[in-house]
Each structure stands twice: as C-alpha cells, then as structure tokens.
VOPAGU-2260 file (C-alpha; in pm, 1 decimal, decimal comma):
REM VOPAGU-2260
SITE   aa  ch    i         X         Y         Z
SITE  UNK   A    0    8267,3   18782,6    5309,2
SITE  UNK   A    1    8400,1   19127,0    5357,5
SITE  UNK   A    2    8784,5   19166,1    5236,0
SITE  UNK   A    3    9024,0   19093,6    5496,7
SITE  UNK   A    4    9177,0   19413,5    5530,2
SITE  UNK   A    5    8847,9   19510,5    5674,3
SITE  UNK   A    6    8859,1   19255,8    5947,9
SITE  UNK   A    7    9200,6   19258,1    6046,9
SITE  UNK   A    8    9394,8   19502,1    6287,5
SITE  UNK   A    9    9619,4   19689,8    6103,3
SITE  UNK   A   10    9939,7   19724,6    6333,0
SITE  UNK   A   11   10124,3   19469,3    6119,9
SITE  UNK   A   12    9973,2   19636,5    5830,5
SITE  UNK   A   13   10133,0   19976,7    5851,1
SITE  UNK   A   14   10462,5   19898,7    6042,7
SITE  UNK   A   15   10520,6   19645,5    5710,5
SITE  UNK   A   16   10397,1   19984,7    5465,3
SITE  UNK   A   17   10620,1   20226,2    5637,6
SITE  UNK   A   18   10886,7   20010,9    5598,8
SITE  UNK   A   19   10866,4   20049,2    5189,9
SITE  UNK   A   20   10703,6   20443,0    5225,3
SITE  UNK   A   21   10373,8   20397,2    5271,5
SITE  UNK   A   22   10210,8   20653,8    5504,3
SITE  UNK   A   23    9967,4   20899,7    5591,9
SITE  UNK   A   24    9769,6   20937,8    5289,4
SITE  UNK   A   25   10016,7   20740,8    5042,7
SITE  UNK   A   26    9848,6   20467,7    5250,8
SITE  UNK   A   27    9479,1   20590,7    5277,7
SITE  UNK   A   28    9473,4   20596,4    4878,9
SITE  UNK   A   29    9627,5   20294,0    4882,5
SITE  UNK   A   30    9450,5   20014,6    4596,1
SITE  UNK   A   31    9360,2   19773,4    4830,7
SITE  UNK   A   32    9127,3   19510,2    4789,2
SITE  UNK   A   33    8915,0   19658,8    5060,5
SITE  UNK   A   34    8990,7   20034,0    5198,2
SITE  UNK   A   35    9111,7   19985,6    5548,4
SITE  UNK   A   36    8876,8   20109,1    5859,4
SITE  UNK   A   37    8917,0   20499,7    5985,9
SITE  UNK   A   38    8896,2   20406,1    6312,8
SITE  UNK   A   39    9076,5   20075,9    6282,5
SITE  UNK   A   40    9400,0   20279,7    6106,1
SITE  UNK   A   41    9344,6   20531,6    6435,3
SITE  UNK   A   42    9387,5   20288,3    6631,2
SITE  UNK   A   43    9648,3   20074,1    6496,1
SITE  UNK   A   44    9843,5   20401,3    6430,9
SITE  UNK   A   45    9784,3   20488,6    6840,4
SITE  UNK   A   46    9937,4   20155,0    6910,1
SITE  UNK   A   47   10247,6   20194,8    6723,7
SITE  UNK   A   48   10286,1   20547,3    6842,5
SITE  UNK   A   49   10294,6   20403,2    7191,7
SITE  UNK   A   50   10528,6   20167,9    7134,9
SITE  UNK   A   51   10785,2   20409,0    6956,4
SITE  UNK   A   52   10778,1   20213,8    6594,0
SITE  UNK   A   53   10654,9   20543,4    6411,8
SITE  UNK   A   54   10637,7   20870,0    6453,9
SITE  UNK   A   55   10358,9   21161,3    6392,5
SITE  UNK   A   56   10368,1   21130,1    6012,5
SITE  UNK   A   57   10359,2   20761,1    6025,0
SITE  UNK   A   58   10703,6   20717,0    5929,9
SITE  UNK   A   59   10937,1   20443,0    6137,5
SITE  UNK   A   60   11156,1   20529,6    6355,8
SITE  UNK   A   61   11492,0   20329,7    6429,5
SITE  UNK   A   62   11337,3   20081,9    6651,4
SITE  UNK   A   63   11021,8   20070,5    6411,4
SITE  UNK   A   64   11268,3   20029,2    6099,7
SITE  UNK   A   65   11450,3   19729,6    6307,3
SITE  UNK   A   66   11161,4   19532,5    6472,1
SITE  UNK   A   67   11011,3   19570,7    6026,7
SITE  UNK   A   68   11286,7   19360,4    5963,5
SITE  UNK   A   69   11253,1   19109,8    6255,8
SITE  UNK   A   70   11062,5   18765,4    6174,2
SITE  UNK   A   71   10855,0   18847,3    6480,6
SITE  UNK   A   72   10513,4   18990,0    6545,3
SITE  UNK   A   73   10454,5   19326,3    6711,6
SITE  UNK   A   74   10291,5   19171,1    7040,3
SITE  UNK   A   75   10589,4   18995,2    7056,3
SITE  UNK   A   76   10820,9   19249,9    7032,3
SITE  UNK   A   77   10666,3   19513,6    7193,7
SITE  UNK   A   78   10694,7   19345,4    7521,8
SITE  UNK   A   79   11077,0   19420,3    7476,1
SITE  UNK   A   80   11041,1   19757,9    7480,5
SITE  UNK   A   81   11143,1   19980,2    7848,6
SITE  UNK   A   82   11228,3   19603,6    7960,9
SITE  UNK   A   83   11398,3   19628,2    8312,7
SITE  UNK   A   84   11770,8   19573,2    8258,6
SITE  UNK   A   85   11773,8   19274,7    8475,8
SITE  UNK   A   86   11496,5   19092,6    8262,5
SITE  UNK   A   87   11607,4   19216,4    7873,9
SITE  UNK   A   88   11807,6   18931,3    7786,4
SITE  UNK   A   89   11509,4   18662,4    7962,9
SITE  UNK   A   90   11250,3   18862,9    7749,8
SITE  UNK   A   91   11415,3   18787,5    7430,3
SITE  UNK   A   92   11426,2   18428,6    7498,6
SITE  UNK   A   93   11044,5   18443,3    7549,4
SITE  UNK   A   94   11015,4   18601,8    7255,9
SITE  UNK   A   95   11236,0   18362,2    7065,5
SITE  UNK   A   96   10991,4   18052,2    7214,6
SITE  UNK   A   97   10689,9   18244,0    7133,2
SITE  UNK   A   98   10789,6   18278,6    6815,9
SITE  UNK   A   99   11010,9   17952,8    6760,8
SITE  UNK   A  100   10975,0   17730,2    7027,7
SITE  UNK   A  101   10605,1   17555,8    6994,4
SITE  UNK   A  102   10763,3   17218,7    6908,6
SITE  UNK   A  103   11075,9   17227,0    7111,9
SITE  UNK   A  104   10986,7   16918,5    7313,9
SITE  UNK   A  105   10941,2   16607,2    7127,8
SITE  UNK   A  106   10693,8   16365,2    7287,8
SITE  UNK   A  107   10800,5   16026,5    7411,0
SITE  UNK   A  108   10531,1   15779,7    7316,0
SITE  UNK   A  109   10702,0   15694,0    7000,0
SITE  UNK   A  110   11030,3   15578,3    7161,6
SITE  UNK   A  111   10974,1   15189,1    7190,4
SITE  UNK   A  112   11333,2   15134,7    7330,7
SITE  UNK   A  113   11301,2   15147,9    7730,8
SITE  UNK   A  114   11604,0   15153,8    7817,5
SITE  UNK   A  115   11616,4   15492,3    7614,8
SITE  UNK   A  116   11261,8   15625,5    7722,8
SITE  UNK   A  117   11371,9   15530,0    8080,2
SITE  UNK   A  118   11671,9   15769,3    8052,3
SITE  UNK   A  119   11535,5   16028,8    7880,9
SITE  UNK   A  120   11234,1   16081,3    8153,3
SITE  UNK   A  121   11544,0   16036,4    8395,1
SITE  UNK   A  122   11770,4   16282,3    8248,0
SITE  UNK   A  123   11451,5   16557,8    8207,1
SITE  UNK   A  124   11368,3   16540,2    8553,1
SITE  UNK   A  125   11702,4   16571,0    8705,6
SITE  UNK   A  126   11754,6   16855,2    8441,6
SITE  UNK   A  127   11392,8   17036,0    8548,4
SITE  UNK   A  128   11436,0   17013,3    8911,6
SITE  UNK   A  129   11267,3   17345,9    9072,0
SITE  UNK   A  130   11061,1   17392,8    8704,7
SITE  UNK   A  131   10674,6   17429,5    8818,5
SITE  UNK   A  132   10541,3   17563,4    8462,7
SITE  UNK   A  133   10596,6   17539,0    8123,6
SITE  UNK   A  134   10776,1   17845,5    8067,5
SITE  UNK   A  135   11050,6   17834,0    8357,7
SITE  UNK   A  136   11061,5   17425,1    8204,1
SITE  UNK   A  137   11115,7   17576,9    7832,8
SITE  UNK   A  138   11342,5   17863,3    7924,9
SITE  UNK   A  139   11563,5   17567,5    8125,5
SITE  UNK   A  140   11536,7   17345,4    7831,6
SITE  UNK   A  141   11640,1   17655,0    7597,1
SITE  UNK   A  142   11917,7   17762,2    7814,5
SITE  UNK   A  143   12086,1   17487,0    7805,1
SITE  UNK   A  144   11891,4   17179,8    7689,2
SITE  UNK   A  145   12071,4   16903,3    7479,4
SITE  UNK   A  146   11890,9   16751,8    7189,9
SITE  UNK   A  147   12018,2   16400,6    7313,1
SITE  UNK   A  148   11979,5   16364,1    7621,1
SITE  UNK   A  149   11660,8   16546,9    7649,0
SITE  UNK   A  150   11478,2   16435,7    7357,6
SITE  UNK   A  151   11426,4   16804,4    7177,7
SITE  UNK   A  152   11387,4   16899,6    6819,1
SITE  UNK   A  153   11704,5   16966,5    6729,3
SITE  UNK   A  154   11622,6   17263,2    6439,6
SITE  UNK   A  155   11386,0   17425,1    6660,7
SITE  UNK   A  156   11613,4   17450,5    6930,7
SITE  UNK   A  157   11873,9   17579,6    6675,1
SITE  UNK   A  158   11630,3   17837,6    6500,8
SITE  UNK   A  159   11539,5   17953,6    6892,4
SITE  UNK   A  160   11847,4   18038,7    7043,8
SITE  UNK   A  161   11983,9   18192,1    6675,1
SITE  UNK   A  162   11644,0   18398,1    6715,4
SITE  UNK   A  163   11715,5   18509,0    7064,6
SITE  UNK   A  164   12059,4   18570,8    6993,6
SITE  UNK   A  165   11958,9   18814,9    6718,0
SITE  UNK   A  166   11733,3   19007,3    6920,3
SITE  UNK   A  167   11963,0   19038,9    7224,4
SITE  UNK   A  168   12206,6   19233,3    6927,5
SITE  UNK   A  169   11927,3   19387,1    6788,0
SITE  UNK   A  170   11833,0   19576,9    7134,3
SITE  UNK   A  171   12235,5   19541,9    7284,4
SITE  UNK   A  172   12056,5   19309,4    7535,2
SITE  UNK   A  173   12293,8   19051,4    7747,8
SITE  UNK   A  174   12460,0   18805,8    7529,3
SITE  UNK   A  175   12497,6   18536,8    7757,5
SITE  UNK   A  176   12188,6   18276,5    7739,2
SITE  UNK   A  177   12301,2   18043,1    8007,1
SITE  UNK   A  178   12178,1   17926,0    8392,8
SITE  UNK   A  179   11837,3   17900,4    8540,3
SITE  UNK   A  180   11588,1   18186,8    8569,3
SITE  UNK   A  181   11526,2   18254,4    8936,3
SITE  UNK   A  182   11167,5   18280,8    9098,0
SITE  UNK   A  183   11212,4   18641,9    9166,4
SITE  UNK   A  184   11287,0   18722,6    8791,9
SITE  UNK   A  185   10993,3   18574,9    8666,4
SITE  UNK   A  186   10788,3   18796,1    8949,3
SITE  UNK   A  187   10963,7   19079,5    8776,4
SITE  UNK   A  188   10891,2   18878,7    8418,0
SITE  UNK   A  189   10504,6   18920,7    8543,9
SITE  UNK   A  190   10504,7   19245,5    8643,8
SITE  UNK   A  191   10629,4   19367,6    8307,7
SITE  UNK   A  192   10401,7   19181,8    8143,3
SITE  UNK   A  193   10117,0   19267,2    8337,1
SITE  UNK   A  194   10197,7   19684,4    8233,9
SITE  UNK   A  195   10282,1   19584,1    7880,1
SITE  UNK   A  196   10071,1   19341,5    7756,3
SITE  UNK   A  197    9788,9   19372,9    8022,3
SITE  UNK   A  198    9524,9   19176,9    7747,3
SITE  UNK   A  199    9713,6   18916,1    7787,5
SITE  UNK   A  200    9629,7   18871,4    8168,0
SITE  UNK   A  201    9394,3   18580,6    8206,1
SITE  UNK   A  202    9191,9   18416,7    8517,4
SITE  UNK   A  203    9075,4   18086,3    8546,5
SITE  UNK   A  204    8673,7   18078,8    8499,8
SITE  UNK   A  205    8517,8   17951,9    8827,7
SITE  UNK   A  206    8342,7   17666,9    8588,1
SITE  UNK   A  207    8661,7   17521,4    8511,4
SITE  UNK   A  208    8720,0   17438,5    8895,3
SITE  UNK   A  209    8390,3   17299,2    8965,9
SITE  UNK   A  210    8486,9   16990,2    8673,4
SITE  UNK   A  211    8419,2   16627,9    8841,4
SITE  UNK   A  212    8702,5   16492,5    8904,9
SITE  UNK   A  213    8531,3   16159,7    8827,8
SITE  UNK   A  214    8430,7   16286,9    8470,1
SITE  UNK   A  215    8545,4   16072,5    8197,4
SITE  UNK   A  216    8813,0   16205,9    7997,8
SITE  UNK   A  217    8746,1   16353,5    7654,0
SITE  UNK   A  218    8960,3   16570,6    7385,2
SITE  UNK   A  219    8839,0   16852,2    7512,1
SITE  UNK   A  220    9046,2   16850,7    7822,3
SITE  UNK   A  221    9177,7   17253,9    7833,2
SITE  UNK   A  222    9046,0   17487,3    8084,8
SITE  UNK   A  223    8857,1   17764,4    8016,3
SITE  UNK   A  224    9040,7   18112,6    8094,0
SITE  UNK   A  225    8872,0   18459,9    8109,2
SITE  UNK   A  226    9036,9   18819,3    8059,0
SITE  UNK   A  227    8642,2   18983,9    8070,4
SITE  UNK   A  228    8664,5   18997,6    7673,4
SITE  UNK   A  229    8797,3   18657,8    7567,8
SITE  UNK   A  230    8790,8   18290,1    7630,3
SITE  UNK   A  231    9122,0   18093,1    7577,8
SITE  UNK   A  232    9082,8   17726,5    7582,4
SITE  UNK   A  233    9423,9   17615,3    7772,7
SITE  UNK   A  234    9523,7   17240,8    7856,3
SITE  UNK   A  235    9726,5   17230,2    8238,3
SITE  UNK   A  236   10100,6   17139,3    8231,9
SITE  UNK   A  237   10174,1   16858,2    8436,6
SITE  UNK   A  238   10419,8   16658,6    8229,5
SITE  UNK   A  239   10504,4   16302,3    8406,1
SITE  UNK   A  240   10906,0   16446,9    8388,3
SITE  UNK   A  241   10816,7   16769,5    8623,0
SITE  UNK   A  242   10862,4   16669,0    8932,3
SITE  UNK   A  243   10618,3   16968,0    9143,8
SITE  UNK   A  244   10396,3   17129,6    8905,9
SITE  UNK   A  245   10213,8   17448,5    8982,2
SITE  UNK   A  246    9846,8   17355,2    9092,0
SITE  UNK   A  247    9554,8   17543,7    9171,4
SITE  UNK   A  248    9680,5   17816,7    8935,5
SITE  UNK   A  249    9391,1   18072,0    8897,8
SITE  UNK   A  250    9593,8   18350,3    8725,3
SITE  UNK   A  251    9858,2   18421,5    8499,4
SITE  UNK   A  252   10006,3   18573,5    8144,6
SITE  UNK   A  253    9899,0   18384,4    7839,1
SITE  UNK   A  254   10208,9   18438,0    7638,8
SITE  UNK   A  255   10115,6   18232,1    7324,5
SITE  UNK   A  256    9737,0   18269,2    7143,3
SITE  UNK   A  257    9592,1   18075,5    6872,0
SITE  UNK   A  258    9218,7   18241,1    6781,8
SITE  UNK   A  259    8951,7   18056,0    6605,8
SITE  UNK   A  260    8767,1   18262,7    6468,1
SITE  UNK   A  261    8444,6   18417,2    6506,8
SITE  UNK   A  262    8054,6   18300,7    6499,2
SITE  UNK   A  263    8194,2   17911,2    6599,3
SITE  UNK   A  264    7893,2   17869,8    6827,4
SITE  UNK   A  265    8116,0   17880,3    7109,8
SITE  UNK   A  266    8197,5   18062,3    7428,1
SITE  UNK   A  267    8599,4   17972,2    7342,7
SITE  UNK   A  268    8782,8   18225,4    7132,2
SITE  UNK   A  269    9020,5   18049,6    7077,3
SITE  UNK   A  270    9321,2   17811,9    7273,9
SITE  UNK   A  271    9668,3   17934,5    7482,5
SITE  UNK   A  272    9992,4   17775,4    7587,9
SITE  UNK   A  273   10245,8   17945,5    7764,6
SITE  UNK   A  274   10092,4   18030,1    8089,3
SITE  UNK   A  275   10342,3   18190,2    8318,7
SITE  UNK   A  276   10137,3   18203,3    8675,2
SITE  UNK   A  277   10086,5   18493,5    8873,0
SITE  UNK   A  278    9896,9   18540,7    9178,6
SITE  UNK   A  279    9591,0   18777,3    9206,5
SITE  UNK   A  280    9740,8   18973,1    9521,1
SITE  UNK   A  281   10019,4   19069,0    9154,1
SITE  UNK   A  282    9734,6   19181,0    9003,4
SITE  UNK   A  283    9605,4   19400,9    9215,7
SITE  UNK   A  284    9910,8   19523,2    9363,6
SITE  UNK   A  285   10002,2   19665,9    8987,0
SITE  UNK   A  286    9675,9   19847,0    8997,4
SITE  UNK   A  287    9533,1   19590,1    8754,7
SITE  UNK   A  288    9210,3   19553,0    8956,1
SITE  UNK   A  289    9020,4   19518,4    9291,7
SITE  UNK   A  290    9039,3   19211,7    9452,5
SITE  UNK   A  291    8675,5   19070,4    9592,7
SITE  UNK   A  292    8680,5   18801,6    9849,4
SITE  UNK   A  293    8458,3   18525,0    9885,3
SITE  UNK   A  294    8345,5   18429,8   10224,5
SITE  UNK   A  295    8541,8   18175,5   10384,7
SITE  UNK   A  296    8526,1   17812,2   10359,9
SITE  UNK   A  297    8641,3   17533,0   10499,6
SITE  UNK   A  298    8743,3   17228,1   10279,3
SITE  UNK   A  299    8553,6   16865,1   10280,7
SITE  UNK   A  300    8700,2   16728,4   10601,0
SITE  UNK   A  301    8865,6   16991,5   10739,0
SITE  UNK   A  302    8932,0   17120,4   11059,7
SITE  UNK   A  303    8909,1   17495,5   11144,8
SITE  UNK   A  304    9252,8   17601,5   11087,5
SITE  UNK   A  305    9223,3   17436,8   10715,5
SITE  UNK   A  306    8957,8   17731,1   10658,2
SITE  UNK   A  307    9078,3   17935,5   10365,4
SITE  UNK   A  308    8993,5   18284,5   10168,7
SITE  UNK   A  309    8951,6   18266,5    9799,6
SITE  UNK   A  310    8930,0   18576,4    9567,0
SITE  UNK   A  311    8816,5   18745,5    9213,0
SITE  UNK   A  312    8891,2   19043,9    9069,2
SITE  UNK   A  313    8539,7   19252,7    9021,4
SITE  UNK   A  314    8709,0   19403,6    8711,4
SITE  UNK   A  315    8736,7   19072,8    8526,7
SITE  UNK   A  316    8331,6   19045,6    8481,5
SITE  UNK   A  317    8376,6   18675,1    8295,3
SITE  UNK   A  318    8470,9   18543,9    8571,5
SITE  UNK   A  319    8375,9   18399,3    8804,7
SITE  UNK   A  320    8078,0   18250,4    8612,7
C-alpha cells in the first residue's frame, strides 16, 4: 500500500512541522517515507491559512504556535476560532468532550446492588431534567456532574474539565464552567457550527425512517446519516435516565467522527456520536441550502388537521434515498 503520508490530509502534518521549522520548501525536500501530495499540501496549507495558524511563508502564527502545543486536533480547535463571546467558554467544553469525554458516563448494567442502581437512575434524571440530547446531557454532566452520585468516570471527568480549563486560558475565554446551557445558546452553538465546520452538518437518510418498527433487533442498530459526501453510522440517544429525548431528529452537527476506512464494501464511512440537533428551516436560514418540500401527508389515522409538511434540502443529494 502506498505510504501514509500519501493518503492522509496534511493539516496536522504541517501545523506539527512549523512548530519545529519546517516550511515552504524545508518541508517539500523533506525525507519522508513518501513525498507528500502538491495539491494535498495546497490544500492543507489553504486550510490553515483560513484558520489563522500560519501565515504566507508557512510559518505559525501565535494562535498556530499555541493550538501546536494543545493535545487537541485542528477540527477541534478550529471551531474556537471568531467564537461569539457569549458561546467561547461553552465551545471549549465541547472541545474538551470531543476530545476527552467519550467515556464520561459509566454504564449501569454492572451495578448488581439495587438499592444503588435505583438511586443512581434517580439522581441522573432529577440532575438531567430539560436534557433532550447527548450533548446538552454531557455538557450538564460536565458542568457540574459528581462522580458519586451520578455514576461517571472519575479521571475522565478530571482530564475534561482540566482540558477545558486550559483552553478557556489559552484563548482568555470565561473561566467559570458552571450552570446549565440554555436552548437559545445551543441555537447559537449550531449556527457557529454550521459556518465553521459546515462538513460536519449531517441529515438523516430517508432509509433510516422507513425501518420496521417490528424488525428484530440486531448490532447494527445506528442510523444512517448523509452530508452528500459521507455516511456516518450513528446509534439514537434515548438513555432510560432522560426523561424527554429529542425524536424525529432529521438534522444536526456530528461533533465526534470515527472513519473506517475505505473499500469496506459498504455505503457507511464510518460511525458518529455527538449529535447536537438542528432543524432544517437552521439550515437554510444560514444559507446552507434550499429547502424542498414534499407534498403533504396525513399520518395513519389521522384527521385533517394532523396533515403535516416534511422537507429535504436539494443540496444534500444523499439524501433522501
């Protein structure tokens, strides 16, 4: 197989090469195991331009020679970047999570004690109340979650907040990582997203909502989820200890991606967590695309005033399929 620096994008690449000098043609020359792409280092160098991490010459700037040293990724900290004030210290707690936080929630299946299981399912709902998704529900339990009485992993919890916490001095965000996140600041969460990250924008695929409801369950029990390039395999939150989970989600930022891989003999590219919902009408309202409307229906047994308008967005061509 062809050396992985020919497969790979190269943003992490050069950010880590600039860090120790490597640029321009320093980095061209370089002895690599396989010389990098021309139009892959174009690229990658476009993207970091954009972002502010180098300048012309390749070299880092301040926030490029900061975010080198971060144990973060570029896509996650490039969503920090031009942040609305209001949102800054929020972002680096997503950031923290997507980073950190994959195992924050211990599962309960192990705890034979009742008494204890009992108030620990107890204790998380009364602590989740008005949580509909899993990131508003980690966000709570990262705010101010207790490793007790909520049954989390003590060291990740640790590692996340010391990881937001150092990003919130990093970019002289809000210190204070306390209180729940309000509906209207995750709208504003979206909408920065959507402008930022915009690949990360996904739609349910119409196949996903025409599943049996009567179908025997199987491992493979994610939905598939569209962006018109990729497929991410993602399974629906609807822990027993959330009390009104979001349903009939059919769009939303995939903050968290985990690719498989190509030539699996599959239309999946790969599986998602961290959904944070959005609603098409965001989408196209941030100029993301046109929304097409189905013609109306009427649901199974209902009467006229039940009739309802469903939508896709044209520009999204995997789905609906």
């Amino acid at each position: 197989p062809a050396p992985e620096m020919e497969r790979m994008e190269l943003d992490e690449v050069l950010l880590r090469a600039a860090a120790v000098g490597l640029i321009g043609e320093a980095f061209r020359n370089a002895a690599f195991p396989g010389a990098p792409k021309e139009f892959a280092y174009e690229r990658a160098m476009e993207r970091l331009l954009g972002i502010g991490l180098v300048n012309q010459q390749g070299a880092l700037t301040e926030l490029g020679r900061a975010i080198s040293k971060l144990p973060v990724s570029i896509d996650s900290a490039r969503i920090l970047v031009d942040a609305p004030p209001k949102i800054q210290g929020t972002l680096c707690d997503l950031v923290a999570l997507m980073e950190r936080g994959e195992r924050l929630v211990l599962p309960t299946h192990g705890i034979r004690n009742e008494k204890r299981l009992e108030a620990i399912v107890d204790d998380r709902k009364e602590f989740l109340a008005g949580c509909r998704h899993e990131v508003d529900t980690l966000l709570r339990f990262l705010h101010d979650g207790k490793a007790d009485h909520h049954a989390l992993n003590r060291t990740v919890l640790k590692d996340t907040r010391k990881l937001s916490q150092l990003l919130r001095r990093l970019f002289e965000f809000p210190k204070n990582m306390a209180g729940k996140t309000s509906t209207e600041d995750l709208a504003t969460i979206s909408r920065h997203l959507i402008k930022r990250v915009p690949e990360w924008v996904f739609v349910l695929r119409e196949r996903a909502e025409g599943k049996s409801a009567s179908r025997k369950p199987s491992r493979n029990t994610g939905e598939p989820w569209g962006n018109g390039e990729e497929e991410l395999l993602v399974d629906p939150f609807t822990p027993a200890f959330l009390t009104e989970p979001a349903r009939n989600t059919k769009a939303g930022i995939i903050l968290s991606h985990t690719w498989l891989g190509a030539k699996r003999g599959t239309k999946v590219s790969g599986v998602g967590r961290l959904l944070l919902p959005c609603s098409l009408k965001m989408l196209v309202e941030e100029d993301f695309g046109e929304l097409v409307v189905k013609e109306p229906k009427t649901p199974k047994g209902g009467r006229g005033q039940d009739i309802s308008k469903e939508g896709y967005l044209a520009e999204l061509e995997a789905w609906p399929k």
